[in-house]
C-alpha positions in Angstrom: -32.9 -91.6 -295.9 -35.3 -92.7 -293.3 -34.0 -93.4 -289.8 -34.8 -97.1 -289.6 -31.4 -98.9 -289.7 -28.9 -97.9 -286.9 -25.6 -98.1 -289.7 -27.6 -95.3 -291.4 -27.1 -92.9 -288.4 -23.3 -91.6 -287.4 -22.9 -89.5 -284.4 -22.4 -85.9 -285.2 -24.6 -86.5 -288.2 -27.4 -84.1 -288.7 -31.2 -85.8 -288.1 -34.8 -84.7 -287.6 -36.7 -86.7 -284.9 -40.0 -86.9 -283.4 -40.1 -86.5 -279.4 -42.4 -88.8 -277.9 -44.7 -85.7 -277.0 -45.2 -84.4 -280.8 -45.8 -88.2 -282.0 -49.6 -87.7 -282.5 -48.6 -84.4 -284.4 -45.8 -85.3 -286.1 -43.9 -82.2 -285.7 -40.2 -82.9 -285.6 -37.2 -81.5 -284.2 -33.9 -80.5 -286.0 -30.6 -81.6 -284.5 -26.9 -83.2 -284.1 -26.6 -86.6 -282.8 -24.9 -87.1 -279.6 -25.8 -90.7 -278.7 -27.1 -93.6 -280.5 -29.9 -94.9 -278.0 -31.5 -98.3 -279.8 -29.3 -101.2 -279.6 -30.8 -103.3 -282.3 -29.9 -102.8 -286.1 -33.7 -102.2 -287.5 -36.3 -100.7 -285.9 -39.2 -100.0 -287.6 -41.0 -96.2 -285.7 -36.9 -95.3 -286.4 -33.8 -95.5 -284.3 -34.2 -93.7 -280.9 -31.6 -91.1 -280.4 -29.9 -88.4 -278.0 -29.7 -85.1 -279.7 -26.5 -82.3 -278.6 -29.3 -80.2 -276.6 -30.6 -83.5 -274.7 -33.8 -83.8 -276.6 -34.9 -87.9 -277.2 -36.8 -88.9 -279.6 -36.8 -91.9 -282.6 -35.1 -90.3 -286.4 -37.4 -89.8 -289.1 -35.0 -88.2 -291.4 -30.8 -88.2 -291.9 -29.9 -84.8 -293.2 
């Protein structure tokens, strides 16, 4: 599942996001999610999220 619609993502559910540093390279980041950032239901770069260790960045990927 892509990380586009916000009733996709649960907290505690395991994601990988891109930080807004590594968006030119892509690289993303493993972790839980602590907080659901992005109010709206769809958003098309993904749903912006807190991750347990603090990192923010938008989900490309539910685990």
């Amino acid at each position: 599942m892509n990380g586009k619609k916000r009733a996709d993502i649960k907290i505690g559910a395991e994601v990988e996001i891109v930080l807004k540093k590594d968006q030119k390279s892509g690289i993303l980041t493993k972790g839980i999610v602590k907080d659901i950032l992005t109010n709206s239901q769809i958003h098309p770069h993904g749903i912006k999220v807190r991750l347990l260790g603090g990192e923010v960045g938008r989900v490309k990927k539910i685990l």
